[in-house]
C-alpha positions in Angstrom: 108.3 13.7 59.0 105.8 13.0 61.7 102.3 14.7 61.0 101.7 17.4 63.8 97.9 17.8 64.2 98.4 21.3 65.9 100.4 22.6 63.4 98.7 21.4 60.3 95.6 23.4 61.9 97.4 26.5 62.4 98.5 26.6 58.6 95.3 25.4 57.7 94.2 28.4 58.8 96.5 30.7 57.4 96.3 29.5 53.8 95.5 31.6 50.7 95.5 30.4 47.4 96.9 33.8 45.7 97.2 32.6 42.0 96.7 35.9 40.3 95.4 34.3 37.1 94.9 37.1 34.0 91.8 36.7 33.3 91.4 36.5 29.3 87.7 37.1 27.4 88.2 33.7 25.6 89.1 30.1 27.1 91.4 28.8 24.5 91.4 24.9 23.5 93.2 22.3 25.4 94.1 20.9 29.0 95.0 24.0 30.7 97.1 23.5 34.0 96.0 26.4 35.8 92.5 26.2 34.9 92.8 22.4 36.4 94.3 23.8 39.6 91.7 26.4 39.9 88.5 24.2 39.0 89.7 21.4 41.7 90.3 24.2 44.4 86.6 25.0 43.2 85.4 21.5 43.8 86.6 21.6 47.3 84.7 24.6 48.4 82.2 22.0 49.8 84.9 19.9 51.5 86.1 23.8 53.6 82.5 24.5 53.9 81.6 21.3 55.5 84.5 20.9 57.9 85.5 24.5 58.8 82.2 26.4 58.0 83.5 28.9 55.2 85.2 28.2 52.1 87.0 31.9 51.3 90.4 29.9 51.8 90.0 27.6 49.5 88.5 30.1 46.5 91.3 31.3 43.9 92.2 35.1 43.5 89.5 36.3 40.5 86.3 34.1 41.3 83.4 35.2 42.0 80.5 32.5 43.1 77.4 34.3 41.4 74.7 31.5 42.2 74.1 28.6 44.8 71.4 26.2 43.5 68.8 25.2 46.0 69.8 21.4 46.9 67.1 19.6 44.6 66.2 15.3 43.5 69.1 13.1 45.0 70.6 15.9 47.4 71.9 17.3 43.8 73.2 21.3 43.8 75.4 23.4 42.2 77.7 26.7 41.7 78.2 29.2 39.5 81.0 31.4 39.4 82.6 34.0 36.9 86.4 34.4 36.5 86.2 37.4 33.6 84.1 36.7 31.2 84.5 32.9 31.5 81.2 31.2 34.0 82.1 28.3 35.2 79.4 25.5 36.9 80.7 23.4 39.3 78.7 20.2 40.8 78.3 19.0 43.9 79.7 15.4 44.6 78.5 12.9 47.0 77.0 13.6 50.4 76.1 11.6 53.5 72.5 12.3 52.4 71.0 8.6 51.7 69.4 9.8 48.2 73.0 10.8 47.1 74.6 7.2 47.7 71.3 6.0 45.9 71.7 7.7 42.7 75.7 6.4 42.7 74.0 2.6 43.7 71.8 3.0 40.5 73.6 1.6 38.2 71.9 -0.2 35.8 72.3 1.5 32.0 69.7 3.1 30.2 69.5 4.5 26.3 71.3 7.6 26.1 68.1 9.6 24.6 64.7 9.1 25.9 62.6 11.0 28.8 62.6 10.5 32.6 59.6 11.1 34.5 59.0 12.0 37.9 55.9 13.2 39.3 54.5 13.2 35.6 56.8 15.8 34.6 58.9 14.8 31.7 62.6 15.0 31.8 63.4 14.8 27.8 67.3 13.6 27.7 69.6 13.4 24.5 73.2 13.0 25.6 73.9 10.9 22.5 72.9 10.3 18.8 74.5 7.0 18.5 71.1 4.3 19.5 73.9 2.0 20.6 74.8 4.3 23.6 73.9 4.1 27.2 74.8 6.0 30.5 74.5 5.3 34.1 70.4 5.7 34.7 71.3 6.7 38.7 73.2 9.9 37.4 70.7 10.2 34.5 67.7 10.6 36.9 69.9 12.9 39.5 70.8 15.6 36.5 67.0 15.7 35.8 66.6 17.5 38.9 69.1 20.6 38.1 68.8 20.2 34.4 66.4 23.4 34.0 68.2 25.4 36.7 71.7 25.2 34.5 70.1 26.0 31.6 68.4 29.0 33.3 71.8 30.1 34.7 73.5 29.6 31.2 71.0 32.0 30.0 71.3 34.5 32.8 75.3 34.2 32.3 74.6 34.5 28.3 72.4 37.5 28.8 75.4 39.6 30.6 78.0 38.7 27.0 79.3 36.0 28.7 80.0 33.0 25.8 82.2 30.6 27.1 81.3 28.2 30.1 83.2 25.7 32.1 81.4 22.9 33.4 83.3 20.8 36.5 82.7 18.3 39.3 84.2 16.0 41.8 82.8 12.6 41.8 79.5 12.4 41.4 79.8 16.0 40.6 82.2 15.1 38.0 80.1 12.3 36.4 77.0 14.7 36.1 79.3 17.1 34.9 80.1 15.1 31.9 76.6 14.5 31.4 75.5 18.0 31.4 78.0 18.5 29.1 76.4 16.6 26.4 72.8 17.4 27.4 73.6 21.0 26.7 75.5 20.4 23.7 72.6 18.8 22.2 70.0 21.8 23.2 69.4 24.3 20.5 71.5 27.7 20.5 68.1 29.3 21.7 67.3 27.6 24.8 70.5 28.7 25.8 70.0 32.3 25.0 72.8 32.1 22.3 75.6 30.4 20.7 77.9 29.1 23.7 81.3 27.2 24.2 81.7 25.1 26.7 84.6 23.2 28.6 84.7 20.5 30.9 87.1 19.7 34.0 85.7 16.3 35.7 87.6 15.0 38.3 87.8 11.5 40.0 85.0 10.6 38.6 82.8 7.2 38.4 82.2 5.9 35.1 78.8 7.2 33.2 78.3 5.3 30.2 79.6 2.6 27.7 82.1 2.1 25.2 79.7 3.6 22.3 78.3 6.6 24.4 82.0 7.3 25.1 83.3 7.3 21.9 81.1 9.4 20.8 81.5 11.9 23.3 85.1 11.8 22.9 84.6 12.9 18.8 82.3 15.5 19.3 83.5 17.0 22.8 87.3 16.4 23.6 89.0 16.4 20.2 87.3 19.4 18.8 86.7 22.4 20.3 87.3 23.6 23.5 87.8 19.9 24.9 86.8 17.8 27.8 89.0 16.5 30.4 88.8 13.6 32.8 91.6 13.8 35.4 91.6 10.5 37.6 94.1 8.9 40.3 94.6 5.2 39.1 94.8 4.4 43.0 91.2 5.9 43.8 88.8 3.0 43.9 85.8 5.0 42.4 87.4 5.8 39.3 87.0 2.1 38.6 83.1 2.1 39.8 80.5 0.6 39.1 80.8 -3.3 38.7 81.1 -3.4 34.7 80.9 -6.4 31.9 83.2 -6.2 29.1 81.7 -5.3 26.0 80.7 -8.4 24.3 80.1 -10.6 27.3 83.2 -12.2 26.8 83.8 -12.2 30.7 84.0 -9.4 33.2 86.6 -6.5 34.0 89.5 -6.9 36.3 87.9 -5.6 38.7 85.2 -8.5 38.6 87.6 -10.8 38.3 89.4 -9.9 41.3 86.4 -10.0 43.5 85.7 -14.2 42.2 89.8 -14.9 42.5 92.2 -14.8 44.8 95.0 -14.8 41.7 97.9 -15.1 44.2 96.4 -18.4 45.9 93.8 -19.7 43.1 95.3 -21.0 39.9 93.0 -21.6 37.1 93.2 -21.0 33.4 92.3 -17.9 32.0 89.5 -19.5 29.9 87.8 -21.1 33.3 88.5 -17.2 34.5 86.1 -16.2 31.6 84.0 -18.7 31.9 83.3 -18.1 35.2 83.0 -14.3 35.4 80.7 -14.9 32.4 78.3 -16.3 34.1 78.6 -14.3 37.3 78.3 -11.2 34.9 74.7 -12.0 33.8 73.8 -12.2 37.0 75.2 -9.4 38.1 73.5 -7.6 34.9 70.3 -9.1 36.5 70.7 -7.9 40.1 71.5 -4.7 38.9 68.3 -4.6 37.1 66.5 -6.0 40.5 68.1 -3.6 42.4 67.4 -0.8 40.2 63.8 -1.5 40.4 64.1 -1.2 44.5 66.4 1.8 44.3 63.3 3.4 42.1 60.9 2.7 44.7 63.0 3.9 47.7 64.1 7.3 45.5 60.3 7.8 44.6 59.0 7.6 48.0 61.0 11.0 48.6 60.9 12.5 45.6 57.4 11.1 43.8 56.7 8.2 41.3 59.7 7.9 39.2 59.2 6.4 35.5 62.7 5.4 34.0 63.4 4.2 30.7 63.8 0.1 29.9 67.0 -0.5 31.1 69.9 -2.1 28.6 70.5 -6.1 29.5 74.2 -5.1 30.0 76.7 -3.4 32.3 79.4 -2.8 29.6 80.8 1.0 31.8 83.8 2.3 30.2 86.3 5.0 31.5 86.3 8.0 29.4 88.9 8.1 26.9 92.6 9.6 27.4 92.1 10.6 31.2 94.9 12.8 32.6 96.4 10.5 35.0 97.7 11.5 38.2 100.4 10.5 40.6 99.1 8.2 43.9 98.7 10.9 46.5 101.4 10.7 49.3 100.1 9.5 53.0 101.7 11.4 56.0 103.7 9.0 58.0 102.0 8.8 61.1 102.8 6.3 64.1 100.1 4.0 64.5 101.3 4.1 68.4 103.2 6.9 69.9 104.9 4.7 72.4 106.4 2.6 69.7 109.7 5.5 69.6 110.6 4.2 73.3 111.0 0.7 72.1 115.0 0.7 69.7 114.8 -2.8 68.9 112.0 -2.2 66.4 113.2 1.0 65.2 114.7 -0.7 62.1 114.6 0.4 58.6 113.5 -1.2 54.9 115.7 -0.9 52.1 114.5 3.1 50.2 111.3 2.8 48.9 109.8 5.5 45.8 109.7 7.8 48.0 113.6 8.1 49.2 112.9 7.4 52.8 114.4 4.6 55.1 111.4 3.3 57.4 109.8 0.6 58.8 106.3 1.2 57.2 104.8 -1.3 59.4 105.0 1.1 62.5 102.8 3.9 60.5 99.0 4.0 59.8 98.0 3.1 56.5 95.7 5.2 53.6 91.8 5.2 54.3 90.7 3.0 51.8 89.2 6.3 50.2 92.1 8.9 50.4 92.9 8.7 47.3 89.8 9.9 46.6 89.6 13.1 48.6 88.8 16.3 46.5 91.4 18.3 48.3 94.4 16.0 47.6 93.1 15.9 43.9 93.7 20.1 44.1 97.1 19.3 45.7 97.8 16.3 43.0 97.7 19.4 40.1 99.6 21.8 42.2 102.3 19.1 42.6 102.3 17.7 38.7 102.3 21.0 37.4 104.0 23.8 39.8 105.9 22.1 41.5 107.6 25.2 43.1 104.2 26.2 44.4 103.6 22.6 46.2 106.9 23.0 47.9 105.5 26.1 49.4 101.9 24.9 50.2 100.7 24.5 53.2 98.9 22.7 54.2 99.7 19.6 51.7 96.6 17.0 53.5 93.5 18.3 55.4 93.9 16.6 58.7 90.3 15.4 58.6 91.1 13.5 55.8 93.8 11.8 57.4 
């Protein structure tokens, strides 16, 4: 079916998102669909308020945004909203704003315990116990900002019986969101006003630390408790950011790998392969920690003198451990050329592809290169994997800006 610009519009309009969740005074353990649905419609109230000035559409029956952070650091802010007695803090993603692309660009690792300070003011972090464990210093520094704030609102939220809090994200968002995660977990009970449970929903997210901060994070957080999920497209490129080196230094990721060979037209051996990316990989460790430096001067001259930790001689990133995997999100077809229809002799048809439809894909536009990555078609990815009566009756199914 043809994407109609008009039309998509006109529904856009018209949407509601009329779940009519029960609300319940405890969050019980365990990937919970709805909650999913609900948290990535939450992440996408900055998408609706960006492109159409007002994000009621987009907000599920039975939330209620009770704070709006001032925008702090590296263009860092976030939500609060109550559904019952359940809060839930929801962090901003990536914006246009120079600082924010900075704080993803900052990439080299750092311990995961130790202090931050900008403008003299300390930022004391402890997002792991294991010494072995390191994090993303970019997303480190950006959290410093908000840190205080979210442990203010936890205690406002605390103060009015409220004992279980959700902590989500898009991106960015969904990266600090893991981060905050363990940050507050490792807070005494009484900063936070009292003994809290928390959750966490972090979607399409870049990767924040290595194999030991990980694992670690995976014991403590998502097999016990309340749990923590991480719920990634395989096809969006971010979820595969930044540039890593396999642990050990016995030669780089795929992703690496793909950017020194051509494997369709360049044969070697898998042990040249190795070879080769391990010594691309130690200077890649090295620019990263060169451009690190210059990232810290260009982030300091708007926000004051920044003083980081050493940074780790390595780039070993990890994914986060059993990440709900979604389906590739479907592309509209759309003719890359209206006129092409007049023309029969090139209206042929390809043999059925996945999708169960006879076309000549070469006369259609192809996916942005970051589609996949679009917070809105992660809310309609759940919607689809999990009600799928409810995505046959959703409209609209893409945001026409996003086409």
């Amino acid at each position: 079916m043809e994407y109609q610009p008009s039309a998509m519009r006109v529904m856009l309009l018209s949407v509601l998102f009329a779940w009519g969740l029960v609300s319940h005074a405890q969050l019980r353990p365990g990937m919970d669909p709805a909650e999913a649905r609900d948290l990535s419609a939450l992440c996408t109230t900055h998408t609706f308020s960006d492109l159409y000035g007002d994000d009621a559409a987009i907000i599920p029956e039975g939330y209620e945004r009770a704070y709006v952070s001032p925008t702090r650091g590296l263009d860092n802010q976030f939500q609060v909203f109550r559904h019952g007695e359940v809060a839930i803090i929801e962090i901003r993603g990536s914006t246009a704003n120079a600082l924010s692309w900075m704080a993803n660009m900052y990439a080299s690792m750092i311990p995961a315990a130790g202090k931050i300070h900008v403008q003299d003011v300390a930022f004391p972090y402890h997002f792991a116990d294991d010494t072995a464990a390191s994090v993303h210093a970019g997303y480190a520094l950006a959290l410093s900002f908000i840190a205080d704030d979210a442990v203010a609102q936890v205690r406002s939220q605390v103060a009015q019986g409220v004992r279980d809090v959700i902590i989500t994200g898009h991106s960015q968002g969904g990266a600090l969101a893991l981060l905050l995660r363990a940050y507050l977990e490792n807070l005494p009970a009484r900063k936070l006003g009292g003994t809290v449970r928390f959750k966490t929903y972090a979607f399409a997210h870049p990767m924040v630390g290595n194999k030991a901060f990980n694992e670690e994070y995976d014991r403590r957080y998502r097999k016990v408790g309340l749990g923590s999920f991480s719920i990634l497209n395989p096809e969006d490129p971010v979820t595969r950011m930044p540039l890593r080196v396999d642990e050990g230094g016995f030669g780089a990721t795929e992703l690496l790998q793909s950017m020194l060979f051509d494997r369709e037209n360049f044969s070697v051996g898998a042990a040249a392969r190795g070879a080769m990316a391990q010594l691309f990989a130690k200077r890649l460790v090295g620019l990263a920690s060169y451009m690190g430096g210059s990232i810290e001067k260009r982030i300091a001259s708007a926000v004051g003198e920044v003083r980081m930790p050493p940074y780790r001689a390595t780039l070993n990133y990890k994914q986060m451990q059993a990440a709900v995997e979604l389906e590739p999100f479907a592309y509209p077809l759309i003719l890359r050329d209206s006129t092409i229809l007049t023309n029969d002799s090139i209206m042929r048809v390809e043999p059925r592809g996945a999708d169960g439809v006879f076309v000549n894909r070469e006369l259609y536009r192809k996916a942005p290169s970051f589609y996949q990555h679009k917070p809105y078609n992660y809310h309609v990815g759940i919607i689809r994997r999990y009600f799928p009566q409810a995505y046959d009756r959703l409209e609209p199914k893409y945001l026409p800006e996003n086409l």
